[in-house]
C-alpha positions as CSV (number, residue, x, y, z in Angstrom):
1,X,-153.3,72.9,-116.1
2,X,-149.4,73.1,-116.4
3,X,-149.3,70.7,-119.5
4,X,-152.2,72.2,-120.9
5,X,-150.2,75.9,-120.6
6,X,-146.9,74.5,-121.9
7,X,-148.9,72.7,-124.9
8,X,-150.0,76.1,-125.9
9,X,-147.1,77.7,-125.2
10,X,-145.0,75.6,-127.6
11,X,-147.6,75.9,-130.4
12,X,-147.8,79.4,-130.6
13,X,-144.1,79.4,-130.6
14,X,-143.8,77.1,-133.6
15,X,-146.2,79.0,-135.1
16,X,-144.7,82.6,-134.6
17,X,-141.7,80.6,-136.0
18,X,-144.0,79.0,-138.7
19,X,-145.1,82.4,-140.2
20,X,-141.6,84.2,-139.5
21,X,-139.4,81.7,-142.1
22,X,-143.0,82.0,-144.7
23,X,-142.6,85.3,-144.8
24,X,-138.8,85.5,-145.2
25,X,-139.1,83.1,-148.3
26,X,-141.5,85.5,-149.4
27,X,-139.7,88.6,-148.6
28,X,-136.7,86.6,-150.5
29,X,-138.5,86.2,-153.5
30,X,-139.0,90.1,-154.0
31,X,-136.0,90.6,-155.7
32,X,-133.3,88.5,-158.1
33,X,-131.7,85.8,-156.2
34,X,-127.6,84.7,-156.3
35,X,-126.2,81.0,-155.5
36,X,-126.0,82.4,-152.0
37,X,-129.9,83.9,-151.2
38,X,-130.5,80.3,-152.9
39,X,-129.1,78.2,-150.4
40,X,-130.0,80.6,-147.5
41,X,-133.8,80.3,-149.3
42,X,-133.3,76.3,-148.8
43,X,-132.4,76.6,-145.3
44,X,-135.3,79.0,-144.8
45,X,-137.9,76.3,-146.3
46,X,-136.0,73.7,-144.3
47,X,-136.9,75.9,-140.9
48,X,-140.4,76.6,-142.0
49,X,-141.4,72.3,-142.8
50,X,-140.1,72.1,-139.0
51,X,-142.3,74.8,-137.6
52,X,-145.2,73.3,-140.2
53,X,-144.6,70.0,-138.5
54,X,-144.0,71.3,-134.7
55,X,-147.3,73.2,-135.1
56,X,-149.0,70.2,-136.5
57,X,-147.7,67.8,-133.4
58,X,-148.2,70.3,-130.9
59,X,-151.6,71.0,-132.2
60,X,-152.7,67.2,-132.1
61,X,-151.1,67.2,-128.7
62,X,-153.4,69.9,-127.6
63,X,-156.2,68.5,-129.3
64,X,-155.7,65.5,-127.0
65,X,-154.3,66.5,-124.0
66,X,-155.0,70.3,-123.3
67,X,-157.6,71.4,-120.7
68,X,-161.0,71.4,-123.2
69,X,-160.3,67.5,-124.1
70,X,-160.6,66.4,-127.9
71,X,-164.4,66.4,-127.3
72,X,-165.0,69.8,-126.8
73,X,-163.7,70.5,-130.5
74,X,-164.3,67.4,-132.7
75,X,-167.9,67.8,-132.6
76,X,-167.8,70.9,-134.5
77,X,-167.0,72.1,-138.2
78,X,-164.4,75.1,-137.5
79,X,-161.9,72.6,-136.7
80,X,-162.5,70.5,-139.5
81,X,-161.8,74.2,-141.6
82,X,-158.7,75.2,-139.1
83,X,-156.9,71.4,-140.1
84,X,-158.0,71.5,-143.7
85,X,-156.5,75.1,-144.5
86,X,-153.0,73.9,-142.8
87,X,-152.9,70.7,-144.8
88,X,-153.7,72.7,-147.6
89,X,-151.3,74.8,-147.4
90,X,-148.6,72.2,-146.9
91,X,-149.7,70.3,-149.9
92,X,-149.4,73.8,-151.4
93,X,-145.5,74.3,-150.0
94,X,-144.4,70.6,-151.5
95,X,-143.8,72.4,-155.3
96,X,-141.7,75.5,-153.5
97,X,-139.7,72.7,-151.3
98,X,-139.0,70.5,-154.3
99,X,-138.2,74.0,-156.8
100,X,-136.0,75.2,-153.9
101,X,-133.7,72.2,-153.5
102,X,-133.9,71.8,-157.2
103,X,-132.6,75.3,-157.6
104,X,-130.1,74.8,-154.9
105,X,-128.4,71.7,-157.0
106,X,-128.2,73.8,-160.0
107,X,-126.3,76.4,-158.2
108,X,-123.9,73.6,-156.3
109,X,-123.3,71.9,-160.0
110,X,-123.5,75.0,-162.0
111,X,-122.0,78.2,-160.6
112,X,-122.9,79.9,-163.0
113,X,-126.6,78.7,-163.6
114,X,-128.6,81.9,-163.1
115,X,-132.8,81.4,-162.0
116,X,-135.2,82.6,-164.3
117,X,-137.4,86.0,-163.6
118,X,-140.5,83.9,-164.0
119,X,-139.6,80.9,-161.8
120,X,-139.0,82.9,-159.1
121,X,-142.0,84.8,-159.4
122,X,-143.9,82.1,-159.6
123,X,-142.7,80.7,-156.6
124,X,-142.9,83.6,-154.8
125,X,-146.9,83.8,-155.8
126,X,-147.1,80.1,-154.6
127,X,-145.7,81.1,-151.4
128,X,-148.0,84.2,-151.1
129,X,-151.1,81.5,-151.8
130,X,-149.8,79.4,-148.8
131,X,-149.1,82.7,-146.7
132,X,-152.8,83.6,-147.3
133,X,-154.6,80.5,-146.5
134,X,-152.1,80.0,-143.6
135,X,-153.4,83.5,-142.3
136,X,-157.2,82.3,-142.2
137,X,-156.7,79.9,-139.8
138,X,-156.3,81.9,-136.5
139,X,-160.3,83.1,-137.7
140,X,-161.4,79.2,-137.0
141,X,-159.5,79.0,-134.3
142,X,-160.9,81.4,-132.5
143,X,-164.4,80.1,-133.4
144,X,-163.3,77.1,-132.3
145,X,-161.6,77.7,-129.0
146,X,-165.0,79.6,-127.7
147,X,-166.9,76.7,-128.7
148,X,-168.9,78.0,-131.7
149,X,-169.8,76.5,-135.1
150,X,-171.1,73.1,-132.9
């Protein structure tokens, strides 16, 4: 019962910590940004792939070792939903990793290399997309967790 109350424990920590740094990129992304909200941005993304990936082990640890048993939740479709909307959303977050760091070179090479109105606006919808599907996935876990959907 203890490991099963730490497991769950640490995932809803890396998952408050998970949507905290998402939404500062996004909150970020509202306005025009210098060489210095770039690099801050970088770290920010840097924080939130972390949290993605704590969520993802702590999740699989949970899956396996928590008090329900892997059982208990493989045999139904809302986990199958739950995993597919997180992986979806980190396939989604590889183009605003990879424009971030881009972006962050061009400031370190460049100091005077400015970011263009639509490039951050459209990474700022990209980031909204993964906010969205990232926010669906509490609905299938609850389904989930009571055992539903088998």
């Amino acid at each position: 019962m203890w490991l099963d109350a730490l497991l769950a424990y640490l995932h809803f920590i890396a998952i408050f910590i998970l949507f905290a740094f998402l939404s500062c990129q996004l909150i970020m992304l509202r306005s025009p940004l210098d060489a210095t909200a770039i690099r801050r941005l970088a770290i920010v993304d840097m924080v939130y792939g972390a949290s993605a990936g704590l969520v993802f082990i702590t999740g699989l640890l949970r899956l396996f070792y928590g008090a329900k048993g892997s059982d208990f939740y493989l045999h139904a479709w809302p986990i199958y939903v739950k995993v597919g909307l997180f992986l979806a959303a980190g396939l989604l977050s590889i183009k605003p990793t990879l424009t971030f760091l881009r972006w962050r070179r061009a400031v370190n090479s460049n100091p005077t290399w400015e970011l263009t109105e639509a490039d951050r606006v459209s990474m700022r919808r990209v980031v909204l997309i993964e906010l969205h599907l990232l926010a669906m996935v509490p609905v299938f876990a609850v389904v989930m967790a009571r055992g539903l959907g088998k």
